[in-house]
MARBA-859259 format. One record per atom (N, C-alpha, C): residue in one letter; atom name; x, z, y. Coordinates in nm, 2 decimals, decimal comma. Example, Ala and Ser with C-alpha at 12.3 -4.5 7.8 and 13.67 -1.06 7.14 Angstrom:
BEGIN
> A  N  1,32  0,78  -0,57
> A  CA  1,23  0,78  -0,45
> A  C  1,32  0,78  -0,33
> S  N  1,28  0,71  -0,22
> S  CA  1,37  0,71  -0,11
> S  C  1,29  0,79  0,00
This chain:
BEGIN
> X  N  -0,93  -2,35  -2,54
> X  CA  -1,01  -2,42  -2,44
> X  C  -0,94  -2,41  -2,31
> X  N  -0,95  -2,52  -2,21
> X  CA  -0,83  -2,54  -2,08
> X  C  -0,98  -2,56  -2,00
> X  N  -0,95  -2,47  -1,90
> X  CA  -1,06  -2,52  -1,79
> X  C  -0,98  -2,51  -1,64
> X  N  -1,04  -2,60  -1,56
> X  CA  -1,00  -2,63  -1,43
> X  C  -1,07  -2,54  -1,34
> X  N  -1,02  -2,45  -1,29
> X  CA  -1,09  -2,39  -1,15
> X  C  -1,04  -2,44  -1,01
> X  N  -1,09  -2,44  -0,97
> X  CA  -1,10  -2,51  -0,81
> X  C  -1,18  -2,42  -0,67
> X  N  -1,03  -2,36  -0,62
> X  CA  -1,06  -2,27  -0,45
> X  C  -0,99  -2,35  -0,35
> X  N  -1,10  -2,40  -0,27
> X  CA  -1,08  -2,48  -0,18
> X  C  -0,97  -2,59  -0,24
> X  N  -0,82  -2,60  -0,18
> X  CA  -0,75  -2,66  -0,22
> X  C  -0,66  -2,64  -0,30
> X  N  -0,68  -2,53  -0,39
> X  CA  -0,59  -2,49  -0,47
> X  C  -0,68  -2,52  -0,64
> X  N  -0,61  -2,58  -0,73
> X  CA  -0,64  -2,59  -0,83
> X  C  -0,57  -2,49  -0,94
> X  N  -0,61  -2,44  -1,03
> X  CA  -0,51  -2,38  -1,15
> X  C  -0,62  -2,44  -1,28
> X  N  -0,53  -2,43  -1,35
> X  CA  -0,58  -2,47  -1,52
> X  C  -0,55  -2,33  -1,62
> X  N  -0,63  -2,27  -1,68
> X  CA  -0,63  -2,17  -1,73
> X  C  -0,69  -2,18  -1,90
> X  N  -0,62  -2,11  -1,97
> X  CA  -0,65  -2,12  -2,14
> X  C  -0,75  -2,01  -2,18
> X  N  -0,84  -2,04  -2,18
> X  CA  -0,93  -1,93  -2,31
> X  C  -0,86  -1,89  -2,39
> X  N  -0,89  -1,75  -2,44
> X  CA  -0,87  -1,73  -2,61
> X  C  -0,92  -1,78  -2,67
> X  N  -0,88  -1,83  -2,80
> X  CA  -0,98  -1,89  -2,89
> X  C  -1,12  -1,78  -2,98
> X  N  -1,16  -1,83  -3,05
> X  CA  -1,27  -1,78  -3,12
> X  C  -1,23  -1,66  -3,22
> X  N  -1,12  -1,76  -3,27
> X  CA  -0,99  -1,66  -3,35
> X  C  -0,97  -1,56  -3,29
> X  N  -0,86  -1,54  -3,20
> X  CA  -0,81  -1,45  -3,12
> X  C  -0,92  -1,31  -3,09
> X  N  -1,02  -1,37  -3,00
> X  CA  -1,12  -1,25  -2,94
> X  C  -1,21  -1,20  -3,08
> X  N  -1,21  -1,32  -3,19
> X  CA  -1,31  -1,21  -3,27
> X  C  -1,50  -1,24  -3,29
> X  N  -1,46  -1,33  -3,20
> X  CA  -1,63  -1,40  -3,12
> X  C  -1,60  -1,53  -3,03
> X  N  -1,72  -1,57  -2,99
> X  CA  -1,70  -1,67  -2,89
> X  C  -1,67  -1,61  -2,76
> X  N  -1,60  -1,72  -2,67
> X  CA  -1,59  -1,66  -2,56
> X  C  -1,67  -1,64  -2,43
> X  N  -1,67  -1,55  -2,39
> X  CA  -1,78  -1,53  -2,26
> X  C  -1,77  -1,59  -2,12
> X  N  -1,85  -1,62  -2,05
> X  CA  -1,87  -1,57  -1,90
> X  C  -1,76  -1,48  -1,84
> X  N  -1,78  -1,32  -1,89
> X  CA  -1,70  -1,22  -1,86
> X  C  -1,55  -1,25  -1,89
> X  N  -1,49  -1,32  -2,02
> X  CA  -1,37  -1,34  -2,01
> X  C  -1,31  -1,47  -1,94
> X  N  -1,44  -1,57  -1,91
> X  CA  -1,36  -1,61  -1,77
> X  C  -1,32  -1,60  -1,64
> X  N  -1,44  -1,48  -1,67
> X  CA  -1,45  -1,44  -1,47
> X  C  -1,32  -1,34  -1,51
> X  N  -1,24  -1,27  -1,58
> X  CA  -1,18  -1,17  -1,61
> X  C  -1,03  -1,26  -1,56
> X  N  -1,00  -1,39  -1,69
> X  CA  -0,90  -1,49  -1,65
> X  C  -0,91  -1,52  -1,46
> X  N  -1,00  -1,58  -1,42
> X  CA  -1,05  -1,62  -1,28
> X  C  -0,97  -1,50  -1,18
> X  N  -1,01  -1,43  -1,18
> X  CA  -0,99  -1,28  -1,13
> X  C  -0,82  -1,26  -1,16
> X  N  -0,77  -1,30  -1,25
> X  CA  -0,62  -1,23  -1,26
> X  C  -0,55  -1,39  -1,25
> X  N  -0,60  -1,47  -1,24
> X  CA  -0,51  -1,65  -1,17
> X  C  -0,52  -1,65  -1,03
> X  N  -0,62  -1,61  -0,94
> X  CA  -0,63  -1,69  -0,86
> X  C  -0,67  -1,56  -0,71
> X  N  -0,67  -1,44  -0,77
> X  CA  -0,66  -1,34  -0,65
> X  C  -0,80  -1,28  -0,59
> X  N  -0,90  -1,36  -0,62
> X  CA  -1,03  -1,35  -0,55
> X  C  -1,03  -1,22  -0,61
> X  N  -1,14  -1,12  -0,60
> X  CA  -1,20  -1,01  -0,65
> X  C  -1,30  -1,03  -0,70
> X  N  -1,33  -0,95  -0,82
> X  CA  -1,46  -0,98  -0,93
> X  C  -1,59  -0,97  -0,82
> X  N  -1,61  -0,90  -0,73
> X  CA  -1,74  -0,85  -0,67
> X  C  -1,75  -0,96  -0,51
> X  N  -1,63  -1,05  -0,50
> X  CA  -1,62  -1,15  -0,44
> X  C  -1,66  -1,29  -0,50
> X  N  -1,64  -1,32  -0,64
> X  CA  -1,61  -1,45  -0,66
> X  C  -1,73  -1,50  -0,71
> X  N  -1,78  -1,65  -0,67
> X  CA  -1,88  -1,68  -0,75
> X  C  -1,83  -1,81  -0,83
> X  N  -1,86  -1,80  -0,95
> X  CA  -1,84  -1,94  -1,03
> X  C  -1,95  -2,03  -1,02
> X  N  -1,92  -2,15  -1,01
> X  CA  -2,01  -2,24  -0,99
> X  C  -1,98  -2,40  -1,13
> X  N  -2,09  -2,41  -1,15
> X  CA  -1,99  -2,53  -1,28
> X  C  -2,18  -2,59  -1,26
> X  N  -2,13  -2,76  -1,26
> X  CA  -2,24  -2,83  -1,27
> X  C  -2,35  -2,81  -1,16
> X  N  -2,34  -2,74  -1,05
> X  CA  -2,42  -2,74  -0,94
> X  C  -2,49  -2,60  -1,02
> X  N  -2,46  -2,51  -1,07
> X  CA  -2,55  -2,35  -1,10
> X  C  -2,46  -2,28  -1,09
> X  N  -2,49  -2,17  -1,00
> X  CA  -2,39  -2,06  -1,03
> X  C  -2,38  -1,96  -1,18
> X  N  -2,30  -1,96  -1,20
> X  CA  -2,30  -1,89  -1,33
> X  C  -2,29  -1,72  -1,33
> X  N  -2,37  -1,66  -1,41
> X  CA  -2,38  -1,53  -1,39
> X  C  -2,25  -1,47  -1,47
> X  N  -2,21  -1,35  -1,45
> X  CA  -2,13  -1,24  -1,43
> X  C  -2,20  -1,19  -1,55
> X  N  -2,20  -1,23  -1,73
> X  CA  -2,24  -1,14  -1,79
> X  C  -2,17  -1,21  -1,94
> X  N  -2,21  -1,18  -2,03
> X  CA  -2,17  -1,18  -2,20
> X  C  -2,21  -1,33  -2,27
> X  N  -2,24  -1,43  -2,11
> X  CA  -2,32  -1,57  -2,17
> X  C  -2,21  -1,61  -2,32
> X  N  -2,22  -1,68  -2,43
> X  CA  -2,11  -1,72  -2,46
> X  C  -2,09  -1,89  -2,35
> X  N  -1,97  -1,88  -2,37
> X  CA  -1,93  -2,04  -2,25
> X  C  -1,98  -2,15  -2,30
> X  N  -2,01  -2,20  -2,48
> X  CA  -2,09  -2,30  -2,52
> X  C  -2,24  -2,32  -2,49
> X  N  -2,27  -2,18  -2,50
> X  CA  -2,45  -2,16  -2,45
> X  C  -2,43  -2,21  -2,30
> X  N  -2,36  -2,17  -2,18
> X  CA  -2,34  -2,16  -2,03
> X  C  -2,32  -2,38  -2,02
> X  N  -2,25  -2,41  -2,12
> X  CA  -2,20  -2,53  -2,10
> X  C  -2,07  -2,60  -2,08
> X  N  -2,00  -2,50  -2,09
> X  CA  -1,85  -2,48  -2,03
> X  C  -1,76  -2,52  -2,19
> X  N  -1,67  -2,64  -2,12
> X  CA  -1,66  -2,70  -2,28
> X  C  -1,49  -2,72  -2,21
> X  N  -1,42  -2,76  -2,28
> X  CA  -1,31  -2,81  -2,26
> X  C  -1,23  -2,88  -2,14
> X  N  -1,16  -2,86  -2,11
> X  CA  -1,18  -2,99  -1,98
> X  C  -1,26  -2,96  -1,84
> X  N  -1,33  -2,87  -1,90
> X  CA  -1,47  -2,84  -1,77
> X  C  -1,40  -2,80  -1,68
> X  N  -1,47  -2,85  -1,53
> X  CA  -1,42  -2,78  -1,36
> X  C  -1,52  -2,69  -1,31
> X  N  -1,46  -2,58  -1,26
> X  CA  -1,56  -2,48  -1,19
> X  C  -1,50  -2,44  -1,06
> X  N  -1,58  -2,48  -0,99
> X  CA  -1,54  -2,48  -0,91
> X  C  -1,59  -2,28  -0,84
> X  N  -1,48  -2,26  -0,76
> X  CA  -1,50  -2,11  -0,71
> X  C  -1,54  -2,07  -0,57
> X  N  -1,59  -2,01  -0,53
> X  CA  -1,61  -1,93  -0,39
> X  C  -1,62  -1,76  -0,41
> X  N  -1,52  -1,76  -0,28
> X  CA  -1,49  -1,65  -0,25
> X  C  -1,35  -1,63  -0,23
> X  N  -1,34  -1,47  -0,13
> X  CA  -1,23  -1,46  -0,03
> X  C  -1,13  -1,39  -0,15
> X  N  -1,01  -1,41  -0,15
> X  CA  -0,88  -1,36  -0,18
> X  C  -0,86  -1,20  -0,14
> X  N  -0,84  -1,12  -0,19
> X  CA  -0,81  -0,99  -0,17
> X  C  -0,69  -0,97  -0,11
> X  N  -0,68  -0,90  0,05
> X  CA  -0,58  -0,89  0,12
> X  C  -0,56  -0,75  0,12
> X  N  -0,47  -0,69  0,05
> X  CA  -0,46  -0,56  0,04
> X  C  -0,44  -0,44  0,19
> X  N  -0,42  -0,52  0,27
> X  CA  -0,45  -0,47  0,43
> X  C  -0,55  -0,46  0,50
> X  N  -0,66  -0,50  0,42
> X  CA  -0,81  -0,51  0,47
> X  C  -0,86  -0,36  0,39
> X  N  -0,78  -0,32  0,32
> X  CA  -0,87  -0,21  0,24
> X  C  -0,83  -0,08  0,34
> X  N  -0,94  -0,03  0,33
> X  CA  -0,97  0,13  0,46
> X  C  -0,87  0,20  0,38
> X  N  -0,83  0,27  0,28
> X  CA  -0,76  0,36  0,23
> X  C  -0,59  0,29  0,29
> X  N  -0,57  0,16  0,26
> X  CA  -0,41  0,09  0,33
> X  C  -0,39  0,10  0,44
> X  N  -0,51  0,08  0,53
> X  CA  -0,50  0,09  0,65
> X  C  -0,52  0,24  0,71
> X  N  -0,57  0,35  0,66
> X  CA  -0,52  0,52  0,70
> X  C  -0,34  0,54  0,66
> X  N  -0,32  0,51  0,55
> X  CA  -0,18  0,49  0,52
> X  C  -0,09  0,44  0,63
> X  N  -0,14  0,26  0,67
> X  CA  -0,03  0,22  0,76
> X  C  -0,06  0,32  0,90
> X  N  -0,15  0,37  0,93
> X  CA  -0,14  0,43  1,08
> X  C  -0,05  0,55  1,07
> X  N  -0,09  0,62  0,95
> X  CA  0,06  0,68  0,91
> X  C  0,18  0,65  0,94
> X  N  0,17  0,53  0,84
> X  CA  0,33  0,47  0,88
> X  C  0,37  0,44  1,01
> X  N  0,28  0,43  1,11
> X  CA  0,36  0,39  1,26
> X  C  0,32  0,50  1,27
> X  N  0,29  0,62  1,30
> X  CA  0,33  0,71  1,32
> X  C  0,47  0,82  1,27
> X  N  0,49  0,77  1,16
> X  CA  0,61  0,80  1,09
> X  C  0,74  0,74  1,15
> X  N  0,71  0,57  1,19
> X  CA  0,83  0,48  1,26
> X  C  0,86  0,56  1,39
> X  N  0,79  0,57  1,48
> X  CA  0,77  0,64  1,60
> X  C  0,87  0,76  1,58
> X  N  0,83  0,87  1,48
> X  CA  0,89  1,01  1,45
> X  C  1,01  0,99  1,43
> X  N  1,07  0,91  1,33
> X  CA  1,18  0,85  1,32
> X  C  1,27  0,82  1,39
> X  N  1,25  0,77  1,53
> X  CA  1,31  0,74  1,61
> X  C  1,33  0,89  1,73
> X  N  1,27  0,90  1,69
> X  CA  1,23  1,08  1,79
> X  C  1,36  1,18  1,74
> X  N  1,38  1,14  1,58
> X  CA  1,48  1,23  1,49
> X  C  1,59  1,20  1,50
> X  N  1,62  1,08  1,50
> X  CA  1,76  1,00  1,46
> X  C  1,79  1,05  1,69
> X  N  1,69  1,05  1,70
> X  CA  1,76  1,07  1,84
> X  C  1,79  1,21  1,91
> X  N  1,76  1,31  1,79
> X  CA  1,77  1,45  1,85
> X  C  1,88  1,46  1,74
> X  N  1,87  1,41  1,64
> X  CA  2,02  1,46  1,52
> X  C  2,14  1,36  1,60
> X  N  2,15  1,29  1,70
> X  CA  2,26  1,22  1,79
> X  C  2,28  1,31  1,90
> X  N  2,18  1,37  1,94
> X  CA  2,22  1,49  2,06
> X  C  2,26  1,57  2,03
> X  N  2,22  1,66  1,92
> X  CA  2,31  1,77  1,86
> X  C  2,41  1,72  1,87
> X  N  2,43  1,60  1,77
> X  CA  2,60  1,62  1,68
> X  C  2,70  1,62  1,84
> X  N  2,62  1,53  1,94
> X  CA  2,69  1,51  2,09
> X  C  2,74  1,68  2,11
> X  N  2,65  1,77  2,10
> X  CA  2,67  1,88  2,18
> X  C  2,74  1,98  2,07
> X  N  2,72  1,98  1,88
> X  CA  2,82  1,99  1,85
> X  C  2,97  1,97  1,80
> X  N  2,97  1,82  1,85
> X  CA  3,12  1,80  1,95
> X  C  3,19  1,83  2,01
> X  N  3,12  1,94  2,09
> X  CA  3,17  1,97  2,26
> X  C  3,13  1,88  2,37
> X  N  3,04  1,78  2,39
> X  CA  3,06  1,70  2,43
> X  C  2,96  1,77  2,59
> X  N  2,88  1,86  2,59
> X  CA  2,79  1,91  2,68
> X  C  2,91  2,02  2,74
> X  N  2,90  2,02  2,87
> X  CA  2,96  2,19  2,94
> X  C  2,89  2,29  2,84
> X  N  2,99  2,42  2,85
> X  CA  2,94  2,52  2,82
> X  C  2,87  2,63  2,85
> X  N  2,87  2,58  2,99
> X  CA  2,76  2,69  3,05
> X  C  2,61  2,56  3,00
> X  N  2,60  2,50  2,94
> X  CA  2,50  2,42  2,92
> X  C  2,47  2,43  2,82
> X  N  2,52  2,47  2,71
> X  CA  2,48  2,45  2,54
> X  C  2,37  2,53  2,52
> X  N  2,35  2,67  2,60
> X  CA  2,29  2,75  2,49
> X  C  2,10  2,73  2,57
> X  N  2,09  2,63  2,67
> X  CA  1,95  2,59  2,74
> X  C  1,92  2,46  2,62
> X  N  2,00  2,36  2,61
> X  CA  2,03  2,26  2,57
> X  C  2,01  2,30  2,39
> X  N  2,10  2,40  2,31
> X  CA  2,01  2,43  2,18
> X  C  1,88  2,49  2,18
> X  N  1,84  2,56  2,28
> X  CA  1,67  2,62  2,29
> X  C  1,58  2,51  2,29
> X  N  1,63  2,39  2,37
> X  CA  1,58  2,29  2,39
> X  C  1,54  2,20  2,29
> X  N  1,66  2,17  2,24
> X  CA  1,72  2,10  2,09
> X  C  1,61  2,13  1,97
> X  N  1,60  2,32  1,95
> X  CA  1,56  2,35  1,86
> X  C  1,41  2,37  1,86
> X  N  1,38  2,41  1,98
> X  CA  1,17  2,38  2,00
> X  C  1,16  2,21  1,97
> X  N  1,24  2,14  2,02
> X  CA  1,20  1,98  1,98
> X  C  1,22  1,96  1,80
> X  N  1,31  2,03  1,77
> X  CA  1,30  2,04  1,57
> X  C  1,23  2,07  1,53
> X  N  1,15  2,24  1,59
> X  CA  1,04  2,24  1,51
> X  C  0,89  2,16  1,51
> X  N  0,89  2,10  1,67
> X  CA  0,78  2,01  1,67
> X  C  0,78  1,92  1,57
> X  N  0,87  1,86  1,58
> X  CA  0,89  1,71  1,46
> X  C  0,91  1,76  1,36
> X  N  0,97  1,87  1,33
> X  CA  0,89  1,94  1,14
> X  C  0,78  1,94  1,14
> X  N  0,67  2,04  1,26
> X  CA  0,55  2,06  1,23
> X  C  0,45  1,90  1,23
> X  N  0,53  1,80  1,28
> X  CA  0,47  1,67  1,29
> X  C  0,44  1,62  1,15
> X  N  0,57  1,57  1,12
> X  CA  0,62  1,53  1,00
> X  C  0,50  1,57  0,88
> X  N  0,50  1,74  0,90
> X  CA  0,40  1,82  0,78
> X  C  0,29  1,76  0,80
> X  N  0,27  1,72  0,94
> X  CA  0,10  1,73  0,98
> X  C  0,06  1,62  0,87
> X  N  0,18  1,49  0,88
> X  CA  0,16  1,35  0,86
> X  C  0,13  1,39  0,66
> X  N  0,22  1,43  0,61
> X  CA  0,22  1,48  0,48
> X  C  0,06  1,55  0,43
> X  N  0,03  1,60  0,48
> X  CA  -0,06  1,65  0,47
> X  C  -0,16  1,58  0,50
> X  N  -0,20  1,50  0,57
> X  CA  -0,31  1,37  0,62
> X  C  -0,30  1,26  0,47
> X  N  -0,13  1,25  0,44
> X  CA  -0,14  1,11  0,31
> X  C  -0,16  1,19  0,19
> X  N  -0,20  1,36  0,21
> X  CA  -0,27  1,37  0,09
> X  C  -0,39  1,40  0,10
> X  N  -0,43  1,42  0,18
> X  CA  -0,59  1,38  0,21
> X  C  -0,68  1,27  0,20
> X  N  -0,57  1,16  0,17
> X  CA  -0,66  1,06  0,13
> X  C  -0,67  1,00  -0,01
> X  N  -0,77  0,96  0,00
> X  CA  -0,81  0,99  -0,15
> X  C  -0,82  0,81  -0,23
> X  N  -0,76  0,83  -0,30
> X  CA  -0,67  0,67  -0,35
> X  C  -0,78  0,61  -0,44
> X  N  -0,87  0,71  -0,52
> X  CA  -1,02  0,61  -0,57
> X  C  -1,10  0,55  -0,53
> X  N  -1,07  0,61  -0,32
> X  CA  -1,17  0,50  -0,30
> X  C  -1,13  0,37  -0,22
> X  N  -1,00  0,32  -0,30
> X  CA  -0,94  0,18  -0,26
> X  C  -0,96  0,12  -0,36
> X  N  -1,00  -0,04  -0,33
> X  CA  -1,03  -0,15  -0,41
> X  C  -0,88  -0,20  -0,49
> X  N  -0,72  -0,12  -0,41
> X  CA  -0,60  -0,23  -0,46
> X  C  -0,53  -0,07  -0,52
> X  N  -0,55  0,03  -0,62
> X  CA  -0,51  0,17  -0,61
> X  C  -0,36  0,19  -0,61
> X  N  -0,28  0,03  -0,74
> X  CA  -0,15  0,09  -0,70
> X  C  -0,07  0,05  -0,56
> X  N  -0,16  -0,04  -0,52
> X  CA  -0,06  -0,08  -0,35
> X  C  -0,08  0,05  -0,27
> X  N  -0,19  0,07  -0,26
> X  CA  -0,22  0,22  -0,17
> X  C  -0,15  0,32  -0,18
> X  N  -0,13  0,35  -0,35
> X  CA  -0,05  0,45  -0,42
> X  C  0,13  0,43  -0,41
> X  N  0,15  0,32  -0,39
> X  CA  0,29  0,28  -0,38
> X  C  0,34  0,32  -0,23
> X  N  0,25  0,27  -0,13
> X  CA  0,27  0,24  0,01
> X  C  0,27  0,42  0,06
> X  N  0,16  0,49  -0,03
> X  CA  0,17  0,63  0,02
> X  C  0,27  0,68  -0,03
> X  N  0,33  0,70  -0,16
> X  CA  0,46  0,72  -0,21
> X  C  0,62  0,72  -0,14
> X  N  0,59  0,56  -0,08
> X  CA  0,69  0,50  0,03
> X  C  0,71  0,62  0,14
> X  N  0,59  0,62  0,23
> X  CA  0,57  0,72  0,31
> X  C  0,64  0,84  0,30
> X  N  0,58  0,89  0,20
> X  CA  0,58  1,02  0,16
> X  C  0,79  1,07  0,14
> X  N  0,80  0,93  0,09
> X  CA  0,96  0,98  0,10
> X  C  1,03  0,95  0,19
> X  N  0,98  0,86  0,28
> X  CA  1,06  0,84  0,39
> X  C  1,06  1,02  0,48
> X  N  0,93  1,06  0,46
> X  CA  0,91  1,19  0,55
> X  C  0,97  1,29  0,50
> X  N  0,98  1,32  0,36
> X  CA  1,11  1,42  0,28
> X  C  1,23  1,40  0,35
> X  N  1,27  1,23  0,36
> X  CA  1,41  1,20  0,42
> X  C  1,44  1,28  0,57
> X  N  1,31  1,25  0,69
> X  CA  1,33  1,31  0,76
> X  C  1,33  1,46  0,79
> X  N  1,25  1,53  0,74
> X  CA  1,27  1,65  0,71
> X  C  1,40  1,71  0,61
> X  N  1,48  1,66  0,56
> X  CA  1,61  1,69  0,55
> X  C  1,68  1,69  0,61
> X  N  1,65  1,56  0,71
> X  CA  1,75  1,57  0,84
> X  C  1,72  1,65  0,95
> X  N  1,60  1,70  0,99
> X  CA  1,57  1,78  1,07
> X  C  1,61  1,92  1,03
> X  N  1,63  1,94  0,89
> X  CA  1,69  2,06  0,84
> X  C  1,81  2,11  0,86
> X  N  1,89  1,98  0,81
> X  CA  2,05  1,95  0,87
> X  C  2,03  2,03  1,00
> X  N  2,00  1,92  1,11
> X  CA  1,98  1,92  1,25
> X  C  1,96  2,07  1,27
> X  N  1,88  2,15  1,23
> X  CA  1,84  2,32  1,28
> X  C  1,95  2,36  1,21
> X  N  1,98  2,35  1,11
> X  CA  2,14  2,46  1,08
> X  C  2,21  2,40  1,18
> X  N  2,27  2,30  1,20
> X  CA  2,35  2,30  1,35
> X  C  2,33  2,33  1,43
> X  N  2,22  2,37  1,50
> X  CA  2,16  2,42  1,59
> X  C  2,18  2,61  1,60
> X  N  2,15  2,65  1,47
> X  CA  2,13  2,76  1,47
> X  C  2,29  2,80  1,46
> X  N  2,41  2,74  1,41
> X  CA  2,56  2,75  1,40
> X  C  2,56  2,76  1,58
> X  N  2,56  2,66  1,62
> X  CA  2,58  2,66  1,76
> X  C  2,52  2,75  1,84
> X  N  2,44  2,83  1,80
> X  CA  2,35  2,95  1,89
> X  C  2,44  3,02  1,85
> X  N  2,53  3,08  1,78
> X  CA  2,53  3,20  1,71
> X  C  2,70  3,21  1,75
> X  N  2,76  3,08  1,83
> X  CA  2,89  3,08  1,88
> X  C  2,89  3,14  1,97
């Protein structure tokens, strides 16, 4: 069985299982299930509408409901933007917090390598590594803070789990990345004290 659903201006045509296949007739619930994975709305968003009645969210079979071959249902309801969910959005404040840090690192592992060059006087190096190295441990103890905040949040209570779960992951290794470089960066630091 082919039915036409209809969001705003987007049309799709979708196949039932047959009778065969599922074992029974088919439901309500395995269209809203089809509906739900064509067309992006969320189950607790979408309402089906066919013949001017909204149709309920349960075990109707689709012959009892009226829903025959051919049939148009038309849909309402919003598309799931995976940036609207509160758990993505504690994540991305992370992540600009993480962009920010980033640039804080890449620009203190460029001053070292300057001043492990030679490139600073030497009556200057050893204010300049004290300096250097209170700014490393800040941005380690940052970094942890941030690590420590993306595991505090808690991924069951997002509506999209693997985007959340992916996007925290992301995170999470970008901040390994920098804390290896800041590690780098304090062994050179601590070489250079020790000249």
């Amino acid at each position: 069985m082919t039915v036409e659903l209809r969001h705003g201006s987007e049309r799709h045509h979708i196949t039932l299982p047959s009778e065969v296949l599922l074992g029974r007739e088919p439901t309500l619930i395995d269209l809203l299930e089809l509906v739900v994975n064509s067309t992006g709305i969320t189950r607790d968003c979408v309402k089906m509408i066919f013949k001017g009645k909204t149709l309920p969210h349960d075990h109707t079979p689709l012959k009892v409901a009226g829903v025959t071959d051919g049939s148009r249902i038309m849909l309402l309801g919003k598309k799931h933007n995976p940036d609207d969910d509160p758990v993505v959005m504690a994540i991305r404040q992370v992540e600009v917090t993480v962009d920010t840090t980033n640039q804080q690192v890449l620009s203190l592992k460029e001053e070292v390598e300057g001043v492990t060059k030679g490139f600073l006087p030497a009556h200057l190096v050893s204010s300049a590594v004290k300096s250097h190295s209170k700014q490393c441990s800040l941005l380690t103890e940052r970094l942890t803070q941030l690590m420590e905040q993306l595991d505090g949040i808690q991924l069951s209570e997002s509506s999209n789990v693997p985007v959340a779960r992916e996007r925290r992951k992301s995170c999470i290794q970008r901040i390994q990345g920098l804390l290896s470089i800041l590690d780098s960066t304090a062994t050179n630091l601590s070489s250079q004290l020790s000249q």
